[in-house]
N, C-alpha and C positions, 0 to 999 in steps of 0.2 A: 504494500500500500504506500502510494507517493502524495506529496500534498499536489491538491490541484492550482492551488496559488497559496504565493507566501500570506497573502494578508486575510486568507481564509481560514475553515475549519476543514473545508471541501477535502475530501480523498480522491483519488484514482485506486482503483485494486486492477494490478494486472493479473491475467491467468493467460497460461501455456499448458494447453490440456484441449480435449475433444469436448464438444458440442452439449453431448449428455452432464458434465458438469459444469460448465456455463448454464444449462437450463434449471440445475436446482439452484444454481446462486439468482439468478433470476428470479425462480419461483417465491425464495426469502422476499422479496418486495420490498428490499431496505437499499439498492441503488439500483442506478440506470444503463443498462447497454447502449452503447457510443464507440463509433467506428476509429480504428486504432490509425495512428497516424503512419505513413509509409515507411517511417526510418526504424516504426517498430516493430514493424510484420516481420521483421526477423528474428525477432524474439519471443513476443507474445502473439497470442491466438484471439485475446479477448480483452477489452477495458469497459471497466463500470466506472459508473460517476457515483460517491458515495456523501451524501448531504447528512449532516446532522444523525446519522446514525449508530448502532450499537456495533464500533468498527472488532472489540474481542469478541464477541458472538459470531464474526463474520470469519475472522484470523480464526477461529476455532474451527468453525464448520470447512473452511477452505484445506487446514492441519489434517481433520479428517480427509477430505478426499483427493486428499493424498496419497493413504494408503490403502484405501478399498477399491473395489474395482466399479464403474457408472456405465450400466449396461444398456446398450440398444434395449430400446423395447418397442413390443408393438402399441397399436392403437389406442388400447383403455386401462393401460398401466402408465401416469404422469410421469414419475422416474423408478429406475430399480439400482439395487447396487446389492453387492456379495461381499462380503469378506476376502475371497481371494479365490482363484480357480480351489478346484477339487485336486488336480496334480501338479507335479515341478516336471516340464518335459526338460528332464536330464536323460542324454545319451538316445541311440538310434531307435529302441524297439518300444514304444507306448503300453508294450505290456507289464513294462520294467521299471515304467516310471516313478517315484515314489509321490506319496502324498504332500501336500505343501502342510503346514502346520494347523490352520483350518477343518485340512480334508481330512487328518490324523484324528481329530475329535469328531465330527461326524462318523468315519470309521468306526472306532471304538465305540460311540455312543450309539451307533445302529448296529453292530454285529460283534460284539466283545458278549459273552455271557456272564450274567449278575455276577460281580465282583466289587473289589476296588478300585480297578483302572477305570471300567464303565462308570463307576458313580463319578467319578472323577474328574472326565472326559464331561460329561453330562453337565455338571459344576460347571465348568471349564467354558462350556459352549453355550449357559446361560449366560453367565455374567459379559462373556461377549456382546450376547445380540442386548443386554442393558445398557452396555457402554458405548453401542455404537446410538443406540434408540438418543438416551441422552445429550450426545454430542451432535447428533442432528437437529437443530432447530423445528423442520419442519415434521419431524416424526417422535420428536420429544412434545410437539403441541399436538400431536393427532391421538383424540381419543378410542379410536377401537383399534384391535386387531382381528383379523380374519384370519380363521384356516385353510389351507386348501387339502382337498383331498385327498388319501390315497389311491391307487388303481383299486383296492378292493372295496371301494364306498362303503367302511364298513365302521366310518367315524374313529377310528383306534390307529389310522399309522402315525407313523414316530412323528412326522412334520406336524401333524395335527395337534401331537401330544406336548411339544414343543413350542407349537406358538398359543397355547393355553398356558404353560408355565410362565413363557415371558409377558405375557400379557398381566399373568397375577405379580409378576416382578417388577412390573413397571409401572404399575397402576392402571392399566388401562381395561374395558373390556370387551370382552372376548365375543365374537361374534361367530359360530358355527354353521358352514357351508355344506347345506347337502348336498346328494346327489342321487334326485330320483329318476335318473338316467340309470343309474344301476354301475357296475363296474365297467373298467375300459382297460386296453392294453398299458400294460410296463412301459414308461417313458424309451427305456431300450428298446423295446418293438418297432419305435415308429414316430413320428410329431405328427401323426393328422391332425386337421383342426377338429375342434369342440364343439359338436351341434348346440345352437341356442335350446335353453330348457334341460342340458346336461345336470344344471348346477345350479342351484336353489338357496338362497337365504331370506330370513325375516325382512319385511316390509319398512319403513319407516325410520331407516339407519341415518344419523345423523353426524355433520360434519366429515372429515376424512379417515379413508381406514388404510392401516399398513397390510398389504399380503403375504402371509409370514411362512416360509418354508427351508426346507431346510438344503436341499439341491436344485440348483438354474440351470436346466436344459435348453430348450428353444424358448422358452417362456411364454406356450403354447397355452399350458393351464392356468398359470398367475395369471394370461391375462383375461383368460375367460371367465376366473374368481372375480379378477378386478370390475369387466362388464357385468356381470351380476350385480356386486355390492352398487356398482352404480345406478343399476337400474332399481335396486331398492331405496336407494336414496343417496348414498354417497357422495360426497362433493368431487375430491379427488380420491386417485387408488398410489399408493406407495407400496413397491417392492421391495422385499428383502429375503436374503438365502442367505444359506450361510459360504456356500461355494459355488463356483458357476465348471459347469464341465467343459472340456477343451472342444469337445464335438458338441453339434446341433441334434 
């Protein structure tokens, strides 16, 4: 952040970074997009004009997306962001890859059996999705969170189980997304899209909801949670995963 005149309070915040986080510093509605001047298109990608506002809330949310990842999304998801991929493509063969540090707690906390490392991991990977919720402006003020389903529409998989815990962690609540579609193929099968009427929630949802899961494939189903809660009332839809996979 640079002053925009000496005899001001005015800021500049520059960003060098893709599109998708430009659009949440945007979304913040605390300054203005303003076209960069030529000598600095070599540098930066982006300039806001920042008036009178809360510039450490901004310094903080910008710290964060730094280190998460601001993912393409489609149409009825506003923004998404992950934690970090699911793998570290170290060396030639993707079967070899190891887990990045994210992927390692979802690992564990989805396929470790009842132990200490599982409860751990589990610990581990709430206090994350609290810490990032917090440090996001726009999804520390969003009161609900949604689940999305598993393939066995059976209300009980782990992402389910998970974004009811962070939602009791973070104060917020919890909003459960049916699905009297009935079950559908493993994310691995396939991304076809989601017939409308797949996926069902309560009428009359108010303000914005986060779509809380725990793996980003194509973001096929976030975003069909996301056109749901919208259509039940939602203002906006916020994504969040804990990893995002390297394939679609």
């Amino acid at each position: 952040m640079k002053l925009a005149e000496k005899v001001a309070p005015d800021r500049w915040l520059y960003l060098c970074g893709p599109d998708e986080v430009a659009h949440q510093i945007r979304m913040l509605g605390k300054c203005t997009p303003e076209e960069l001047a030529d000598e600095k298109r070599r540098e930066w990608t982006h300039r806001f004009h920042l008036v009178e506002s809360d510039r450490e809330e901004l310094r903080s949310m910008c710290e964060l997306l730094k280190v998460v990842l601001s993912l393409t999304t489609k149409s009825d998801l506003d923004f998404a962001i992950a934690f970090d991929w699911y793998k570290d493509p170290v060396g030639d063969d993707p079967m070899r890859w190891p887990n990045t540090e994210s992927g390692e707690l979802i690992y564990r906390s989805k396929y470790y059996s009842l132990g200490t490392a599982r409860n751990k991991a589990r610990t581990e990977l709430l206090d994350k999705f609290s810490s990032v919720i917090e440090r996001h402006p726009l999804l520390r003020e969003c009161p609900n969170v949604v689940t999305v389903p598993g393939h066995k529409a059976d209300g009980q998989s782990f992402g389910e189980q998970l974004a009811a815990k962070v939602a009791s962690n973070t104060g917020k609540q919890i909003i459960r997304t049916e699905s009297p579609g009935g079950s559908r193929p493993q994310a691995k099968e396939g991304t076809a899209a989601i017939a409308d009427g797949h996926f069902a929630m309560p009428g009359g949802i108010s303000g914005d909801v986060i779509v809380l899961d725990d793996v980003y494939r194509s973001g096929t189903t976030m975003n069909a949670v996301a056109r749901t809660a919208k259509r039940a009332g939602a203002q906006r839809a916020f994504g969040l995963a804990a990893v995002r996979t390297m394939r679609n």
